[in-house]
C-alpha positions in Angstrom: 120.8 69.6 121.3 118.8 71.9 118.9 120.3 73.6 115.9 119.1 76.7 114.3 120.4 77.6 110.9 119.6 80.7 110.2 120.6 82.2 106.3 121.6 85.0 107.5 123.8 86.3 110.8 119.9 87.9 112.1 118.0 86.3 114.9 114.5 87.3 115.2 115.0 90.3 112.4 111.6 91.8 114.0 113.4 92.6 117.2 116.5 95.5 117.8 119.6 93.7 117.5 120.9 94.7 120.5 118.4 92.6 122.3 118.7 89.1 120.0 122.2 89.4 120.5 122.0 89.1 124.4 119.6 86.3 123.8 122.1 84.4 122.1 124.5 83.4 124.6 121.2 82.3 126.5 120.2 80.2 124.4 123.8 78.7 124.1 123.5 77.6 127.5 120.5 75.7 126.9 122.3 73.2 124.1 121.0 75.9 121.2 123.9 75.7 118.4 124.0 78.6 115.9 124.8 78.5 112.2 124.2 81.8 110.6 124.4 82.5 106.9 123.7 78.7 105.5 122.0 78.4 102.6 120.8 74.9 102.7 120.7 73.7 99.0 119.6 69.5 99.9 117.3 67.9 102.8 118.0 64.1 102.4 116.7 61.2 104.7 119.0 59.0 106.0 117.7 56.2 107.8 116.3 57.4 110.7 118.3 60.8 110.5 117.8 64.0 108.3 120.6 64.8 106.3 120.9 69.0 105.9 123.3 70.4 103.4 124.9 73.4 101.9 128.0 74.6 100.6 130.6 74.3 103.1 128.1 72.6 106.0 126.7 69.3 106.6 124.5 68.0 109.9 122.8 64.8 110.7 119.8 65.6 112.6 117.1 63.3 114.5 114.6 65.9 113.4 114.2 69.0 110.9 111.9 71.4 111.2 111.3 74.5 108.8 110.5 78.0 110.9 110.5 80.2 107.3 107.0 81.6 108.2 103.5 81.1 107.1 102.3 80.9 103.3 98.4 82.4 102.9 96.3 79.5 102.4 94.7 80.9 99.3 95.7 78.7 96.4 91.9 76.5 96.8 89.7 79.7 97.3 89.3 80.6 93.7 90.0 84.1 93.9 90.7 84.7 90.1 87.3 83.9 89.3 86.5 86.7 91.3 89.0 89.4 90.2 91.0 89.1 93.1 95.0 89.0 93.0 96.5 87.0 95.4 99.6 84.9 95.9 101.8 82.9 98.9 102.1 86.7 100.9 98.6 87.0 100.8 95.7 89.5 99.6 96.1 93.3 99.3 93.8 94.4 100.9 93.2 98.8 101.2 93.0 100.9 104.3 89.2 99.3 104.7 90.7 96.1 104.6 88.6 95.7 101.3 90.4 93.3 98.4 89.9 94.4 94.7 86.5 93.4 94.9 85.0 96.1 97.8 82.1 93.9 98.8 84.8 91.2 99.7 87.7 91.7 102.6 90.3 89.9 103.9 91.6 89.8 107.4 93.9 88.5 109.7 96.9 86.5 108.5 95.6 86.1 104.7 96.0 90.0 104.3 99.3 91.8 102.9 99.1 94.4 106.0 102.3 94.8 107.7 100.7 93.8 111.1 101.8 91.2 113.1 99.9 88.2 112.2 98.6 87.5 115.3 95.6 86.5 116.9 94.4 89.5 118.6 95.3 91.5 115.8 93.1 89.1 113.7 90.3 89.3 116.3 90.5 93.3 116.1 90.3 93.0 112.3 87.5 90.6 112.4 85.5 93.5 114.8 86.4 96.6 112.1 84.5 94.6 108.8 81.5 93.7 111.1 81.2 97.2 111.6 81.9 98.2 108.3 79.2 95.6 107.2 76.5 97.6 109.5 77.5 100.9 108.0 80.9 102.4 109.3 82.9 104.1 106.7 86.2 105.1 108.9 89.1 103.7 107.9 91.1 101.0 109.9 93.1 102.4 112.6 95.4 99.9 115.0 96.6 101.0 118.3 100.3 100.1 119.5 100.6 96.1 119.2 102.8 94.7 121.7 104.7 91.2 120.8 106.5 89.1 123.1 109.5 86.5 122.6 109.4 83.7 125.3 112.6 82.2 126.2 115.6 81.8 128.7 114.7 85.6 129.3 111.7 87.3 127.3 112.2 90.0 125.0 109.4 92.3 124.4 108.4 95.5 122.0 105.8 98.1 121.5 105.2 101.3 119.1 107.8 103.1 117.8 110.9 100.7 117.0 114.3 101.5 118.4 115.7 101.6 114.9 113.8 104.1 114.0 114.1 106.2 117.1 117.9 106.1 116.6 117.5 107.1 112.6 115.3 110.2 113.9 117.6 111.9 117.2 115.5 115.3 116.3 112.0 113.6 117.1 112.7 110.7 119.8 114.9 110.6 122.7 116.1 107.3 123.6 117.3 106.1 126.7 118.5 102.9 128.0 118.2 100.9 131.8 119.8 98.6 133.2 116.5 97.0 135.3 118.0 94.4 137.4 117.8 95.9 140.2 113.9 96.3 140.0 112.4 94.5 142.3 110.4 92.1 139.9 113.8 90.9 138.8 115.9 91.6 141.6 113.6 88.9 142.9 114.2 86.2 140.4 118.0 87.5 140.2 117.2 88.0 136.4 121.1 89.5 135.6 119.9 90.0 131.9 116.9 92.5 132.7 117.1 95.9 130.7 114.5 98.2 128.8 115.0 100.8 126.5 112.1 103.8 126.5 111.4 106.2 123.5 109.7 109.4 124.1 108.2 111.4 121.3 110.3 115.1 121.9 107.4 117.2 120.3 104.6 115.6 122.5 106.6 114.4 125.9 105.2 111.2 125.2 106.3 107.6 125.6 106.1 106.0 122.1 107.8 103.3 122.2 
């Protein structure tokens, strides 16, 4: 059995919660136990078990394993001596991906753009400064990123988010399918399959 505690009721925040929450039960059927909205306050050994605690919640585990996200592995670089703020989130870097110093950047997951941190994205980034080095002055633009979940069934976004379609009716249109019946899930008799499409009203174009 795995346990996820999570401190808040959230799973997978970077996803529409209309999605996680389907995953859920999925991942209840695999021996996945939920615990939303535990602060754990003590992470004791115990033997040869892991003792997790909070107010209200104990568990004895074989194994814990902290998921909170990366921290930028800057602490060692002696950025101050350089002029360059930095701390645990990373550098800030400006739309040249250029840190306080200009003849110094940052890229992929040390930098404080919203991005995913991923490696493609880092690979894309690592392209723009070479180019900047040899004399292009445009500023960085990204194209839609797409991020997958893998799982009991896989969720998957690009573009515009669905939250933000449904805060702005008067410039997307969203619309939601029920894909089962496709024939690339019809196949596997996938009875979770479902996408939701937003289309940019102004333009006519998908955007998300």
């Amino acid at each position: 059995d795995v346990h996820i505690i999570g401190h808040s009721d959230r799973l997978l925040r970077a996803f529409p919660k209309v999605a996680t929450e389907a995953l859920k039960p999925l991942l209840a059927k695999t021996g996945i136990h939920f615990h939303p909205n535990v602060e754990l306050t003590k992470i004791t050994p115990l033997g040869t078990m892991t003792h997790l605690h909070a107010d209200n919640f104990d568990l004895n585990v074989d194994m814990a394993i902290t998921a909170m996200g990366r921290i930028a592995n800057v602490a060692d670089l002696g950025l101050a001596n350089a002029g360059i703020k930095a701390d645990t989130r990373g550098i800030p870097v400006d739309d040249h991906l250029r840190t306080a110093v200009e003849t110094i950047y940052a890229i992929g997951d040390v930098n404080l753009k919203p991005q995913p941190k991923l490696t493609p994205v880092a690979g894309f980034e690592g392209r723009y400064v070479a180019n900047q080095i040899l004399g292009d002055q445009a500023p960085i633009s990204y194209s839609a990123i797409p991020t997958i979940v893998f799982g009991p069934t896989e969720l998957a976004k690009v573009g515009v988010s669905l939250e933000t379609a449904e805060a702005a009716p008067d410039q997307y249109t969203v619309k939601h399918n029920e894909t089962t019946h496709w024939y690339t899930y019809n196949r596997i008799q996938d009875p979770d399959a479902q996408v939701w499409t937003i289309v940019d009203k102004k333009t006519g174009r998908l955007a998300g």
